[in-house]
C-alpha positions as CSV (number, residue, x, y, z in Angstrom):
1,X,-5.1,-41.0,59.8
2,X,-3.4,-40.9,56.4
3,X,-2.0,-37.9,56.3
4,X,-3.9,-37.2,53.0
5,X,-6.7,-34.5,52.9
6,X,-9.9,-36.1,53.0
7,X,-13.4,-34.9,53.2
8,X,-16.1,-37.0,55.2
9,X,-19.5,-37.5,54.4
10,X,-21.8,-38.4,56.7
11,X,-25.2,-39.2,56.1
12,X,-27.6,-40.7,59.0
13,X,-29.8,-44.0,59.1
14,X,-33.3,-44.0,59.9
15,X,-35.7,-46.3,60.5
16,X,-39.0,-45.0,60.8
17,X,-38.5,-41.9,62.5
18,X,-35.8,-43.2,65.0
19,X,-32.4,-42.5,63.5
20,X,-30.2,-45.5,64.4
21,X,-27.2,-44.6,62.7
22,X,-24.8,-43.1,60.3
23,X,-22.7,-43.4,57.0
24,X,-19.7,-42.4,56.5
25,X,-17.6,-41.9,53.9
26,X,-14.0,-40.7,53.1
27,X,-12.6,-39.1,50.2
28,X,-9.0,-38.5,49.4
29,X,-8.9,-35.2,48.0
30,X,-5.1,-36.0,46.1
31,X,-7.0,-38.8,44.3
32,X,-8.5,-36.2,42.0
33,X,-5.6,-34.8,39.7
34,X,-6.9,-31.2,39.4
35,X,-7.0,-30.7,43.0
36,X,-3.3,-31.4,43.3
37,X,-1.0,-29.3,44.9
38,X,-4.1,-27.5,46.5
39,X,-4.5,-26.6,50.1
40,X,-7.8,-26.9,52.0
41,X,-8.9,-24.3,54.3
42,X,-11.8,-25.0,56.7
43,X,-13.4,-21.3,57.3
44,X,-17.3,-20.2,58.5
45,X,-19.4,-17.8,56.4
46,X,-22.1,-17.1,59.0
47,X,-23.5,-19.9,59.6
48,X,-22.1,-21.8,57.1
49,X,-19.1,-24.1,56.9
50,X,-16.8,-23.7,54.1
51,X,-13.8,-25.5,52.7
52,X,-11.7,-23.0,50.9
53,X,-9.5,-24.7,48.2
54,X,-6.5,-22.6,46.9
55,X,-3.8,-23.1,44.5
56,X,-0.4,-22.8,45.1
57,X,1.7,-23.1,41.8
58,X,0.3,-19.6,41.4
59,X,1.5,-16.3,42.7
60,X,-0.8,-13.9,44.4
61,X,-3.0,-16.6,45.5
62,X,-5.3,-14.5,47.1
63,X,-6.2,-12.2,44.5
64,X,-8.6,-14.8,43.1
65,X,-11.6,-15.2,41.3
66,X,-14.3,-17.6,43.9
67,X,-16.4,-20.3,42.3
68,X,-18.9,-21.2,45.0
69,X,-19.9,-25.2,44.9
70,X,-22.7,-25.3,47.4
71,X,-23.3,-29.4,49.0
72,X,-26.5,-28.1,51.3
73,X,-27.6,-25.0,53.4
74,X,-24.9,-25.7,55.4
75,X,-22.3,-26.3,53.7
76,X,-20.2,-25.1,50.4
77,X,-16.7,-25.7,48.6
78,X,-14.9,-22.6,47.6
79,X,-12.5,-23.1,44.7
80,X,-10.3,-20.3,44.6
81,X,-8.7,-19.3,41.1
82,X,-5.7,-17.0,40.9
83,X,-5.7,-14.3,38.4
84,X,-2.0,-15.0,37.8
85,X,-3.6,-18.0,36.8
86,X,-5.1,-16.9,33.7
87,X,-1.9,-15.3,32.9
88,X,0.7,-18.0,33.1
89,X,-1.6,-20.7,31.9
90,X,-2.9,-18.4,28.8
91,X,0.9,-17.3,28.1
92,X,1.5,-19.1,25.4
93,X,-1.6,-18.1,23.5
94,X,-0.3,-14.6,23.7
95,X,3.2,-15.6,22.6
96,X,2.0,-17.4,20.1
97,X,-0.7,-14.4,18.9
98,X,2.0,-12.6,19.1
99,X,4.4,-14.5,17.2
100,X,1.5,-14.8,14.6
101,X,0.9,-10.6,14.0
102,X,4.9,-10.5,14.0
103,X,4.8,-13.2,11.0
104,X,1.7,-11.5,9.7
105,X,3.7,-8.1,9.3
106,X,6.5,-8.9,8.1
107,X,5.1,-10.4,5.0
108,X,3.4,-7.5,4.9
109,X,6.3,-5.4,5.0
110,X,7.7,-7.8,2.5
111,X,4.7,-7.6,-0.1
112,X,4.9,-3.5,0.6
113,X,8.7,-3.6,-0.3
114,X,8.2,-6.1,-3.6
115,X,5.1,-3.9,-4.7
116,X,7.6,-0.3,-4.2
117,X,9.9,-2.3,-6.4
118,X,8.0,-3.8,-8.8
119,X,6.0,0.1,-8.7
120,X,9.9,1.6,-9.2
121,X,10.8,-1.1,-12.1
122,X,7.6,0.0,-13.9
123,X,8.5,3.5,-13.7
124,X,12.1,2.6,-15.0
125,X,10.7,0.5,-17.5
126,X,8.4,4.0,-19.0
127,X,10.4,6.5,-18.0
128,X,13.5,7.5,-20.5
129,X,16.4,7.7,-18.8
130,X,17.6,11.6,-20.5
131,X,14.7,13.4,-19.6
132,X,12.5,11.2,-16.7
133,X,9.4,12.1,-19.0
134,X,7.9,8.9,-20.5
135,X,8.8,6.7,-22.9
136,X,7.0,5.0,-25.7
137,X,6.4,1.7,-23.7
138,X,3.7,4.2,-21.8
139,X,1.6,3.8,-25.2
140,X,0.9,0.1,-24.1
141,X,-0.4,1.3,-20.3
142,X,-4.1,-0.3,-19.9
143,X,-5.0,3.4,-18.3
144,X,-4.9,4.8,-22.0
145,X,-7.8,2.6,-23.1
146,X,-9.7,3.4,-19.8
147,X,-8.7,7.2,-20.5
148,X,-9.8,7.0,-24.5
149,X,-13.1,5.5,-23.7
150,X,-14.4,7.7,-20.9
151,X,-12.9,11.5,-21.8
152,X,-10.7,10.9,-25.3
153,X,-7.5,12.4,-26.1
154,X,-6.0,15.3,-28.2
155,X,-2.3,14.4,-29.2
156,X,0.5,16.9,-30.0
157,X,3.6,15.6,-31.7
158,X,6.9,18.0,-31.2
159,X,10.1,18.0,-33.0
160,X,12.6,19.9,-32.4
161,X,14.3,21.8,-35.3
162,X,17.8,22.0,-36.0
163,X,19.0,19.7,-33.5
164,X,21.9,18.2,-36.1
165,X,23.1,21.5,-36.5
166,X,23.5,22.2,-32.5
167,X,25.0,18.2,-32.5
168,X,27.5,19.1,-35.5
169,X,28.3,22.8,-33.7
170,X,28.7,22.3,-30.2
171,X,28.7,18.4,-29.7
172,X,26.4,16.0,-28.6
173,X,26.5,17.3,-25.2
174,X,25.0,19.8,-25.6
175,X,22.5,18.5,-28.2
176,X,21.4,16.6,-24.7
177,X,20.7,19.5,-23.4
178,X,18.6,20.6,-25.8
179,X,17.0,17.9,-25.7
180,X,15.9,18.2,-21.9
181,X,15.2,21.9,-22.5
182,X,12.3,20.9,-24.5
183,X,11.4,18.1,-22.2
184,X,11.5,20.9,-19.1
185,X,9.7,23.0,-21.1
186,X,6.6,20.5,-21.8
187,X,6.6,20.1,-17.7
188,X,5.8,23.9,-17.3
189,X,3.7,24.3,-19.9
190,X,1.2,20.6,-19.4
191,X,-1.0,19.5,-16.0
192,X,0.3,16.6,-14.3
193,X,-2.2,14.1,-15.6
194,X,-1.3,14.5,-19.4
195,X,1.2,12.5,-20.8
196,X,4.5,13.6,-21.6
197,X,6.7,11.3,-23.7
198,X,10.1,11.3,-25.5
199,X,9.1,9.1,-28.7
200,X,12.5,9.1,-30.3
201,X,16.0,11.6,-30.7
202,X,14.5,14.7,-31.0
203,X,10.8,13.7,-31.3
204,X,7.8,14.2,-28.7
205,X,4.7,13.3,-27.9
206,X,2.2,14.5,-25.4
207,X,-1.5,12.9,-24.7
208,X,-4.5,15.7,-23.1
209,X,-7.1,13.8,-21.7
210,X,-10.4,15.3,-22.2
211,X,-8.9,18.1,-23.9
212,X,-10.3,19.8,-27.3
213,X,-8.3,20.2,-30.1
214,X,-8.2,24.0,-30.1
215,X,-6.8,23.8,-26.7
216,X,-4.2,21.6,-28.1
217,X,-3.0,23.9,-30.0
218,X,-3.4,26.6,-28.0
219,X,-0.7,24.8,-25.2
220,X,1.5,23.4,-28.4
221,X,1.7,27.2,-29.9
222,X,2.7,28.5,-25.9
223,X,4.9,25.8,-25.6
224,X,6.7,26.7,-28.9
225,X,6.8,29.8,-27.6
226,X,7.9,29.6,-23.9
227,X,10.8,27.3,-26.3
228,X,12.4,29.5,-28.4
229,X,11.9,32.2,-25.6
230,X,14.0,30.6,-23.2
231,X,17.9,30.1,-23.8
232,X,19.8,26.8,-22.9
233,X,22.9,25.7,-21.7
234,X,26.4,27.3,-21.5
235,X,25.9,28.8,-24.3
236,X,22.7,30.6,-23.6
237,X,21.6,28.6,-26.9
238,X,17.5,29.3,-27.7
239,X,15.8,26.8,-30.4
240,X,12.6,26.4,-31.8
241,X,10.1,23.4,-32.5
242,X,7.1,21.8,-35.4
243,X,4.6,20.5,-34.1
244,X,0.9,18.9,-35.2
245,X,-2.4,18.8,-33.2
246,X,-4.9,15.7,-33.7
247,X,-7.9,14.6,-31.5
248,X,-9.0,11.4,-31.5
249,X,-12.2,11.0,-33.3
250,X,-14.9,8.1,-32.8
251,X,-13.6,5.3,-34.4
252,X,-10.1,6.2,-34.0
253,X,-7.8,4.4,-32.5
254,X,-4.5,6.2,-30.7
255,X,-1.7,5.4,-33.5
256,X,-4.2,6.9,-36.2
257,X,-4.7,10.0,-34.5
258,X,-0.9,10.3,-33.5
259,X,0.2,9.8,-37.4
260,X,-2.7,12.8,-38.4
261,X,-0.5,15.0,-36.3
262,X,2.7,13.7,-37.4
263,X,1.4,14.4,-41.1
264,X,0.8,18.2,-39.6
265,X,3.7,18.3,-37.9
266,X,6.1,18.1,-41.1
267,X,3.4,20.2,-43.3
268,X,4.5,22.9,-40.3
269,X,8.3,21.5,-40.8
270,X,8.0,22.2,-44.8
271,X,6.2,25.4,-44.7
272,X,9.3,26.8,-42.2
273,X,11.8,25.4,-44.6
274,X,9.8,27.2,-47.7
275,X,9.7,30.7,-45.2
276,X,14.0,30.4,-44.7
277,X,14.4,29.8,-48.2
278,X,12.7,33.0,-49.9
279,X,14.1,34.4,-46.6
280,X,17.5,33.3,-48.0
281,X,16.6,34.1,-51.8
282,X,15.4,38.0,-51.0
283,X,18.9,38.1,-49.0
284,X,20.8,37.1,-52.0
């Protein structure tokens, strides 16, 4: 009589065995707020009488999911839920999962790009800028403790000879280049975990991890070699190089055992200058 949809339930009245009449009541299905914008299907299943209640604010109402409320053996409400439901309604979790992993990796991106840089200023910071071998500032590198204490060090210290005389000849240029000879040089001869490193001018220093002295000096005496062996520049100039061979001993620390092979390093420099001089002398 409303217009509304209503349900009716009827229950009879007995008394004794003699039923002698009936309740009824009617409920206003729009009253309930979830059942809103619903529509109510009367339908059979067998011999029971269903009311089918389907949504439609959804699309593809009738690809549902049923949830079965059963009142008796006769009767049973169907409530109908719309896949699309799940979608729309569960949309803006998904946007906003989305939105979360997008944040997620870009800070991610970001912390990759500052950890490359602050990796490249590192580098920069070791690395000397004429040859790209090391620089002293490597000497402070934690690793070189962790390195000391678990397989030691043997240290060669190179200097190359006669660099003023190639500065004073043929300029500064090409006293660069000498310069980076050597420095190419110690990259052929030494394995990619030593460490190579430009101490100063002219001056070089390379680190063996877990390598024995007589090794040492075994690579310094090929790398002198492979030196003075290979010309240079322009000029197809060839030099040669001093150098001393220390391993660090128990006790040691790294700046004693690098001034024990600077000490050997100009006992080799003096003992060249004393072979060029009787050289000179027997000449005269």
């Amino acid at each position: 009589m409303t217009g509304q949809p209503t349900i009716t339930l009827s229950s009879p009245v007995y008394d004794g065995m003699t039923m002698i009449g009936d309740v009824n009541v009617d409920i206003y299905l729009n009253y309930f707020g979830f059942l809103s914008n619903k529509t109510f299907v009367s339908a059979k299943d067998g011999d029971k009488r269903q009311v089918i209640i389907e949504n439609l604010r959804y699309p593809l109402k009738k690809h549902a999911f049923a949830k079965h409320f059963v009142v008796d053996d006769y009767f049973e409400f169907v409530y109908l839920i719309p896949f699309s439901k799940l979608v729309i309604d569960t949309s803006w979790l998904l946007l906003l999962l989305v939105a979360i992993l997008f944040y997620i990796f870009v800070k991610l991106e970001e912390l990759h790009v500052k950890r490359e840089r602050l990796k490249l200023a590192e580098i920069a910071i070791s690395r000397d800028e004429l040859t790209g071998i090391y620089n002293r500032t490597i000497l402070k590198d934690s690793a070189l403790k962790y390195i000391k204490e678990k397989q030691g060090f043997s240290v060669i210290v190179i200097d190359g000879d006669g660099l003023k005389a190639i500065n004073d000849t043929y300029g500064h240029h090409v006293g660069d280049e000498a310069i980076i000879h050597i420095a190419t040089c110690m990259t052929d001869n030494f394995r990619d975990s030593d460490y190579l490193i430009r101490s100063g001018g002219d001056e070089f220093l390379v680190l063996l991890p877990g390598c024995s002295e007589q090794t040492a000096y075994q690579l310094a005496d090929r790398l002198a070699s492979d030196i003075e062996s290979t010309p240079f520049g322009k000029q197809s100039l060839t030099m040669t190089i001093s150098f001393g061979v220390s391993q660090i001993q128990r006790g040691d620390n790294l700046q004693v055992a690098i001034q024990r092979a600077d000490n050997l390093l100009y006992r080799d420099k003096r003992s060249k200058a004393r072979t060029v001089e009787q050289t000179s002398t027997q000449h005269a």
